[in-house]
C-alpha positions in Angstrom: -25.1 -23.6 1.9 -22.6 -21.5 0.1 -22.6 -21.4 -3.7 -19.5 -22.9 -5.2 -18.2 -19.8 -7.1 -14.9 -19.8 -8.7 -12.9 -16.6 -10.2 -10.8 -17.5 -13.8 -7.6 -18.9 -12.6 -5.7 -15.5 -14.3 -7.8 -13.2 -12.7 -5.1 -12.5 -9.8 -1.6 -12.3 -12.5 -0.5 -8.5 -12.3 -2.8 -7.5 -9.8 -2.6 -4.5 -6.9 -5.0 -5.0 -4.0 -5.7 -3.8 -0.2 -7.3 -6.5 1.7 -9.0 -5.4 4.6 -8.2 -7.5 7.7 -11.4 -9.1 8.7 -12.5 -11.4 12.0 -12.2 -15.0 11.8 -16.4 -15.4 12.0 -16.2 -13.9 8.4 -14.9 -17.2 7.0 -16.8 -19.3 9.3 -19.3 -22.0 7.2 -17.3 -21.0 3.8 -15.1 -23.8 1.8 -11.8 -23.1 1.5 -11.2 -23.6 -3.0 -7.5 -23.2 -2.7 -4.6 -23.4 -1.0 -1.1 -22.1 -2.1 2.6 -24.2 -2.2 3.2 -21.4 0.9 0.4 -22.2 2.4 -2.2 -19.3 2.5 -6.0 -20.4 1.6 -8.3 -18.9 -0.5 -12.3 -18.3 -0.3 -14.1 -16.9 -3.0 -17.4 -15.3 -2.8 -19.5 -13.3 -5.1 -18.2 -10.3 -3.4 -14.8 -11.1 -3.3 -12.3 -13.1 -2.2 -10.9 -14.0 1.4 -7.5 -14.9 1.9 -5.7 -16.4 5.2 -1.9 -15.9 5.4 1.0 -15.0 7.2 2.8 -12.9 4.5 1.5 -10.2 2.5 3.2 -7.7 0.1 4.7 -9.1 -3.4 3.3 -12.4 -4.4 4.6 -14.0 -7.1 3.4 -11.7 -9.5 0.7 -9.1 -7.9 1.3 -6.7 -5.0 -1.2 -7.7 -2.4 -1.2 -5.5 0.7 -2.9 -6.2 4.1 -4.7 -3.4 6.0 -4.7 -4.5 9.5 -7.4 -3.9 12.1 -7.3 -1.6 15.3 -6.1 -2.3 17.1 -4.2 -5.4 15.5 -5.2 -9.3 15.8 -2.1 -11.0 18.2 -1.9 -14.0 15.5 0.9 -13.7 12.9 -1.8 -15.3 10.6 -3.9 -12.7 9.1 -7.6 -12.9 7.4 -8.1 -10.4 4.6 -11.2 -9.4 2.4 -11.4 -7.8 -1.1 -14.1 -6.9 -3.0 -13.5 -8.1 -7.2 -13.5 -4.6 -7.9 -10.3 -3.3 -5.5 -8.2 -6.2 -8.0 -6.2 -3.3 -10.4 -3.9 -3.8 -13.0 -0.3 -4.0 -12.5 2.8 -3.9 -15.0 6.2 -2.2 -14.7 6.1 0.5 -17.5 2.9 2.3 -17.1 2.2 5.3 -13.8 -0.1 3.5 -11.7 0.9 3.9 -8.3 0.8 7.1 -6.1 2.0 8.0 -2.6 -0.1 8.4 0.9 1.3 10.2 3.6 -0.3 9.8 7.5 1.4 12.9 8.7 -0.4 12.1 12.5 0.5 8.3 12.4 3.8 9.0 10.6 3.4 6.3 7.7 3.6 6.6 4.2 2.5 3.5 1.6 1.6 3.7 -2.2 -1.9 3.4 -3.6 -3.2 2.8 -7.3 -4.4 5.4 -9.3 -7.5 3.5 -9.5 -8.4 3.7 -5.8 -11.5 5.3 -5.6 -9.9 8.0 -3.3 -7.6 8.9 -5.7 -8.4 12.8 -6.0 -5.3 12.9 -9.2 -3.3 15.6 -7.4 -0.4 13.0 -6.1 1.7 12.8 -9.3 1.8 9.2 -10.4 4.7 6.9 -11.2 5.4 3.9 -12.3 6.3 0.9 -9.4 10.3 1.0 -9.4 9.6 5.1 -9.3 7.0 4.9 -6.4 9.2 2.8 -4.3 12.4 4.7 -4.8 10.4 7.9 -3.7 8.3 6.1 -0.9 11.7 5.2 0.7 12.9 8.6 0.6 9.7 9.5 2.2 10.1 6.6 4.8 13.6 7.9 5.7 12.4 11.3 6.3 9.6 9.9 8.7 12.1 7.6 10.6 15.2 9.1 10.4 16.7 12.7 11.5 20.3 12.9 10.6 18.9 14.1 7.3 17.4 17.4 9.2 21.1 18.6 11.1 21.8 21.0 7.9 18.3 22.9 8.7 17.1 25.8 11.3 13.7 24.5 12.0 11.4 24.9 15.0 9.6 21.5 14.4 11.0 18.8 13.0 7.3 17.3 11.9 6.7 20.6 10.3 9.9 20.4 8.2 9.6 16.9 7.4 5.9 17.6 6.1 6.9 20.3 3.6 9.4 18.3 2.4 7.2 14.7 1.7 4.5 16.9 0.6 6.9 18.1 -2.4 8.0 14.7 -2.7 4.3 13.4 -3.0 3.0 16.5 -5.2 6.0 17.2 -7.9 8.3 15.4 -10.0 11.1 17.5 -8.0 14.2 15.3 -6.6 14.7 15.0 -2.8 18.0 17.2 -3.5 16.1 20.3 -5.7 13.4 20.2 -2.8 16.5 20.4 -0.1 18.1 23.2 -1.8 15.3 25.2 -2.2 13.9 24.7 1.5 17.8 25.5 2.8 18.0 28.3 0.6 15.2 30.4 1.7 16.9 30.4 5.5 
C-alpha cells in the first residue's frame, strides 16, 4: 500500500522541469492527491511526482515540459515523471536558461543551467532572452528563405555555424550574418 506523501503546496510556484513521458503501468495501484481546475492529476511519490495531462509547456506560473517517448504514445493524454530534484527555480530577471541544439533531429529547446548536463559553455540568458533567441534558432531549422543571400554547398552545414554562434556568444543573428557573408 502506497504511503500517503504529500510535497508543500508551494513547492511547484516558479518552477522549470522536464518530465519524462512514462507508461501507464507506472501509475498503476498509486492514488491520485490532486487534480487541477484543467484537469491534469497529480501523484506524488517519494521520488517524485507523476503528472497525467494533455497540455504541457507554461502553467500558470512554472514551465513544465514533457519529454515524449520513442517512438510517441498515440493518446493526446500524456503521463510524465520527475524526480524532486529536476524541480529548478524560475523568475524573469536572473540567466537561467540555456539553448540545445539536435543538429541530426533538427530541434532546438532551452534547458536550465541547473541541468546536470549543463557543461557552462552555452551562454545563459534570462527566459524572454532564451525565447527570443530559441526562435531565431527555430526559424533557421525550419525555414530557408533566410539562406538565398549565401553561397553554400549544404544548407545543414550553414545553418549549424550559424545556431552554434547563436547558442555560444552574445552575438546578434545580424553580426553573425555579416560576418559569415563577408568572408565569401
Amino acid at each position: 500500500m502506497q504511503k500517503n506523501f504529500k510535497p508543500h503546496p508551494n513547492s511547484f510556484k516558479n518552477t522549470f522541469c522536464v518530465f519524462n513521458e512514462v507508461l501507464p503501468n507506472e501509475i498503476e495501484g498509486l492514488k491520485k492527491q490532486f487534480e487541477s481546475k484543467a484537469g491534469s492529476s497529480y501523484y506524488y511519490t517519494q521520488a517524485g511526482m507523476y503528472r497525467v495531462s494533455n497540455h504541457w509547456g507554461r502553467l500558470a506560473n512554472s514551465k513544465w515540459r514533457l519529454l515524449a517517448r520513442e517512438p510517441e504514445t498515440e493518446s493526446k493524454t500524456k503521463i510524465g515523471f520527475a524526480l524532486w530534484e529536476e524541480f529548478y527555480p524560475d523568475n524573469a530577471d536572473e540567466k537561467l536558461y540555456y539553448i540545445e541544439a539536435d543538429f541530426e533531429k533538427n530541434l532546438a529547446n532551452y534547458q536550465h543551467k541547473k541541468n546536470p548536463r549543463y557543461d557552462g559553455k552555452a551562454i545563459l540568458r534570462t527566459s524572454f532572452e532564451t525565447t527570443k533567441r530559441l526562435k531565431q534558432v527555430r526559424n533557421l531549422q525550419q525555414l530557408t528563405s533566410w539562406a538565398k543571400h549565401f553561397e553554400y554547398e549544404d544548407i545543414n552545414d550553414l545553418r549549424k555555424e550559424i545556431i552554434t554562434e547563436l547558442i555560444f556568444t552574445e552575438k546578434s543573428l545580424e553580426e553573425i550574418k555579416r560576418a559569415i557573408y563577408g568572408t565569401q
